[in-house]
N, C-alpha and C positions, 0 to 999 in steps of 0.2 A: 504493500500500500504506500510505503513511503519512497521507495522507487518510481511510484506511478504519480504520485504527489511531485514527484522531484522533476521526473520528465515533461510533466504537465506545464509547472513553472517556467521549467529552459524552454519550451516552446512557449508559451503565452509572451515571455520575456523578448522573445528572437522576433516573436512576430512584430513587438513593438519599435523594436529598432530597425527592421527589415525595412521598411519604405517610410521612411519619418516624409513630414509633409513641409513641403518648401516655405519659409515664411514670405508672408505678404509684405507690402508696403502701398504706400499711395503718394503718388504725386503732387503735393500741394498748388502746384503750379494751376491745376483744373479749378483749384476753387480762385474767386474771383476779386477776394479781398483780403488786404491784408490785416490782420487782427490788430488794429493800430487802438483798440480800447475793449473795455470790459463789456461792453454791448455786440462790438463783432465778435469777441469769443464770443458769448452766448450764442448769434446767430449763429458759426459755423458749427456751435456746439447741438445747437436745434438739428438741424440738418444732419451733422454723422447719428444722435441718438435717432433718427426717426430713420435713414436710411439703415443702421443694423437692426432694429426692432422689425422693420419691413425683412431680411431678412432670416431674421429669429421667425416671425411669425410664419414665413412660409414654408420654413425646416419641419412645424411641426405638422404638416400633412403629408409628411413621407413617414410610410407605415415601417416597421422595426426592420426588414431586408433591405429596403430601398436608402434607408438610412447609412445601414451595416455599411451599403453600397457604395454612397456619397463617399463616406469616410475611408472608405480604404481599409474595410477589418472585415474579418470572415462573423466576428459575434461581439455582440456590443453591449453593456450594461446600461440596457433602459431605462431603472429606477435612479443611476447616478444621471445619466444626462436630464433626467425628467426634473432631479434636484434643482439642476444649475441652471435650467430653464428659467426656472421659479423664480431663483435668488435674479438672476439677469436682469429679467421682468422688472421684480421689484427695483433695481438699480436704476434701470431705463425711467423708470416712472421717477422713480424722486429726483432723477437726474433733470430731467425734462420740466417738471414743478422748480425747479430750481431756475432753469434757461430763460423758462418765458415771464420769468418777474423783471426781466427790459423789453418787454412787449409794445411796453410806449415807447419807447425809442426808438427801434425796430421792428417793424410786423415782419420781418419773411420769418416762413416757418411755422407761427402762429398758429394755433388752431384751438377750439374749444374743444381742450382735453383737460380733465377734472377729477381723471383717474386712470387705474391700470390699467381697466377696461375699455375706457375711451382710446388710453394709448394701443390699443393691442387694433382695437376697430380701426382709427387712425392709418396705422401702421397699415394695414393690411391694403389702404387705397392710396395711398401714398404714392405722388408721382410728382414729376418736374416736367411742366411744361414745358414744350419746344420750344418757345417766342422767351422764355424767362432770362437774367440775367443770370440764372445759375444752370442754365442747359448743359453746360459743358462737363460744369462737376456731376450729375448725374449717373450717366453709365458706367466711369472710372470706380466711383463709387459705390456703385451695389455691385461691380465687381471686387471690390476690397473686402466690402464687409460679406460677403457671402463665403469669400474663403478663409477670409479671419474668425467666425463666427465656424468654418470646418476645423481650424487648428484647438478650437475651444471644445466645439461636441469630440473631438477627438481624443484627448486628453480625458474628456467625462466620459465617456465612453471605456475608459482603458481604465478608473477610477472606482477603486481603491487596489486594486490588482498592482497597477505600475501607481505609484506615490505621484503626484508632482504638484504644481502652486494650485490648480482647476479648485481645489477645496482645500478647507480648514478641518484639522480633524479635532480643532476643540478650541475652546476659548483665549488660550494662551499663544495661539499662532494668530501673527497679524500678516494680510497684506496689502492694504494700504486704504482699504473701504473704510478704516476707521476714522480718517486725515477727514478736515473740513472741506468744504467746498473751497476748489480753486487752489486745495494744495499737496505738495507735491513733493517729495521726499529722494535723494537723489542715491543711488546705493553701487559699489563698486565689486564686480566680484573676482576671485582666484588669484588674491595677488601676496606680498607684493610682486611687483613683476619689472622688466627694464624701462617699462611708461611712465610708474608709479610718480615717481618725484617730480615730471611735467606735469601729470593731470594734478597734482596736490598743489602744485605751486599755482596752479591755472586756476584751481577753486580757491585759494587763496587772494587773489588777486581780483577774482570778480567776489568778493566777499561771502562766501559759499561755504559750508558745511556740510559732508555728506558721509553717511558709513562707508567704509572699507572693510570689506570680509573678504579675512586674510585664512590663509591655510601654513599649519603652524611649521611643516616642514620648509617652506618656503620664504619664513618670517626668519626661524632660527640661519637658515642658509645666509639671507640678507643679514644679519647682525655679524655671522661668522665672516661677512667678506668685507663688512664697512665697520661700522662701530654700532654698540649701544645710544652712543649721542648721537651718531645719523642718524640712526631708526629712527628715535624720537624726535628729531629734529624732521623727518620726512610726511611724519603723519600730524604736526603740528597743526593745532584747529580745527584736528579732522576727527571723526570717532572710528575706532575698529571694532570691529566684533569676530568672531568666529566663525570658520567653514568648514572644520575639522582639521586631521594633521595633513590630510590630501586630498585632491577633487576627486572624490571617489562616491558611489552611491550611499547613503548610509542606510540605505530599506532593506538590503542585501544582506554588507557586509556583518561577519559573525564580532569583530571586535571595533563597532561604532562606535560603544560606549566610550572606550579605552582611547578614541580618536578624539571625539570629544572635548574628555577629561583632559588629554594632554594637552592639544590646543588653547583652552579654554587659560589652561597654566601659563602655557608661553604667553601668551597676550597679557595677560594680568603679569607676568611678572617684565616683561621686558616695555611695554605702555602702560604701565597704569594710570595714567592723565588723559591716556587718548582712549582705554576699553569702556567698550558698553556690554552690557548682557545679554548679548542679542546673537545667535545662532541661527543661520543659513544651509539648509542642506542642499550639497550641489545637484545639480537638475530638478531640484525642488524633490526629490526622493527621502522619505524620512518613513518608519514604522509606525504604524497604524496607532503601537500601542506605549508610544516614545514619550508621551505627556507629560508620564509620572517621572522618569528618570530626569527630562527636561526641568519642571518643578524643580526637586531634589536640587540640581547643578543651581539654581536660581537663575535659568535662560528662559529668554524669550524664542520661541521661532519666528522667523519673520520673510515672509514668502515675497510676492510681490503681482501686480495686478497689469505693471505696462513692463513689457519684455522689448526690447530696443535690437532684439535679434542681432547683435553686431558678429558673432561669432562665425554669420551665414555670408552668404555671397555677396548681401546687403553691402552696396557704398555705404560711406559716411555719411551721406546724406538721405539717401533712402534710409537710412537705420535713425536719422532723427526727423524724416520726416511720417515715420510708421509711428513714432513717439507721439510725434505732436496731436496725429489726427486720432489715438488711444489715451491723448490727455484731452482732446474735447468731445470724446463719448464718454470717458469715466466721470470726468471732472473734479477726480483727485485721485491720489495712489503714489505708490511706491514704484519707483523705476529701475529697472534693472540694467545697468553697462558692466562691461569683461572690464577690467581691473588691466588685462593683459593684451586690448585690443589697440593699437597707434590710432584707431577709427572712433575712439570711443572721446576725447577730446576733443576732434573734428564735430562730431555729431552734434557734442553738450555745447559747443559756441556758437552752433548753427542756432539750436533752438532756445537757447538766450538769447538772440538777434530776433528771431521771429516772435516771441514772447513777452519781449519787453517792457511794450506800452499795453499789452495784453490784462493785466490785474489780477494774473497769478498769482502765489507768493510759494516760496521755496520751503519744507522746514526743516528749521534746525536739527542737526542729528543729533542732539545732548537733549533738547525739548521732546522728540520723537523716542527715544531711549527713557524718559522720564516717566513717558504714558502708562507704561506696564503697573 
């Protein structure tokens, strides 16, 4: 039986990484205006919430093969996707409640919608006229969100089997739904790495604060080849947290715990000015029944809601501009960049240009560390 358990596993496992699905982005260039105030975000935020709800809504009249189909898996877990449905829903709606309170300012997008319900009916007739000043954005766009919205049921689909950010398996894991409207938590992963001390110094300079989850064989390697006072001289201003001692899955691995533990040591003992308590499992992979140990250690998990894909084929720009238009449908969250990508500094200047006069705001990683 546990031969058949075990075989079952490597196959469920193979099948997940077999054909991973290529990430999306979208060209800002098709919407029509630049977010030069807190009213055009909203508007363009009206617009991406009602184009992915349009195709949320129409995902869910493909019956469970047709589904299977879409996504790219021979069997699919109905009652997880059916979850994340739900929670979406409800997101899209408070999101939307949120957008059209600069109604007066702006009517595009507008509609007497007053609830979930209305948004789902809404959704469901939702179109952009040919003659409109936003014709163009249109089809780019319900092709974005149709296959970003398959990287999502994809993930829900393969969930709780394969771990990853798609759910919360309890009150102690954040990722990033908990942040106010319009704000936006900046986070660094796998380092440190040969980029590190550019992008620190970069977030330094545009007055910025953002986590760093560091993996501890790679912290102690960097200490062993510079100093203790470079370390801490590298991540000054900045907060780290924990990814374990190596980017390794931690759902799997038999000695997580012990990766953890050690990590968790390094960082506290070689930053303790710069550590927060905040743990990262890499590909968002963590055990189902990891709470209590997490507890115990006194860590947070902390997943993340907008993935900036930079690890993918994605330029620099495509990878902050799949950010941008995933920061005006969630309209807050936690952003995830490689710690070890040269593209991931390109990206983060791109969309503090495009963001500026926008009425976002940034948050602190010592104020976001504090929430727990």
């Amino acid at each position: 039986m546990r031969i058949a358990f075990l075989l079952l596993s490597g196959l469920l496992s193979a099948a997940v990484h077999a054909a991973p699905v290529a990430p999306t982005t979208f060209d800002r260039a098709y919407w029509p205006e630049q977010l030069e105030s807190p009213t055009l975000f909203d508007v363009a935020s009206r617009a991406e919430i009602l184009g992915f709800a349009q195709a949320l809504e129409a995902s869910e009249a493909l019956d469970e093969p047709a589904l299977a189909a879409r996504l790219g898996l021979k069997q699919i877990n109905l009652a997880s996707i059916n979850q994340v449905r739900e929670r979406l829903w409800q997101q899209l709606w408070r999101n939307y409640a949120l957008a059209q309170q600069s109604c007066e300012q702006d009517a595009s997008f507008c509609y007497a919608i007053d609830s979930q319900t209305e948004l789902r009916q809404q959704a469901a007739k939702f179109e952009v006229a040919s003659d409109s000043f936003y014709a163009g954005w249109a089809e780019p766009s319900r092709e974005f969100h149709q296959r970003y919205l398959n990287e999502l049921l994809r993930k829900a689909a393969l969930f709780p089997q394969n771990a990853s950010e798609i759910a919360r398996y309890s009150e102690i894991e954040r990722n990033g739904d908990e942040l106010n409207d319009r704000l936006f938590m900046l986070t660094f992963d796998a380092g440190p790495s040969l980029g590190t001390e550019a992008l620190a110094d970069y977030l330094r300079r545009q007055k910025l604060a953002a986590t760093f989850f560091v993996l501890g064989n790679s912290l102690q390697t960097r200490r062993d080849k510079t100093s203790l006072t470079q370390l801490r001289a590298l991540y000054k201003g900045q907060c780290v947290g924990t990814q374990g001692w190596q980017y390794r899955s931690h759902g799997q691995w038999q000695d997580w715990q012990n990766s953890v533990i050690r990590s968790q040591a390094q960082v506290q003992a070689d930053l303790p000015e710069q550590y927060v308590p905040l743990f990262r499992p890499p590909y968002g992979q963590r055990r189902a029944d990891s709470q209590g140990f997490f507890a115990s250690q006194g860590l947070e998990v902390v997943l993340w809601n907008i993935d900036a894909q930079d690890l993918s084929a994605l330029s620099a720009e495509q990878s902050a501009q799949r950010v941008l238009t995933l920061m005006l449908l969630w309209r807050r969250g936690v952003i995830q960049f490689n710690d070890a990508q040269p593209k991931a500094q390109e990206a983060l200047a791109w969309l503090l240009k495009q963001t500026a006069q926008s009425g976002i705001g940034w948050e602190d990683c010592r104020h976001y560390a504090a929430r727990g």
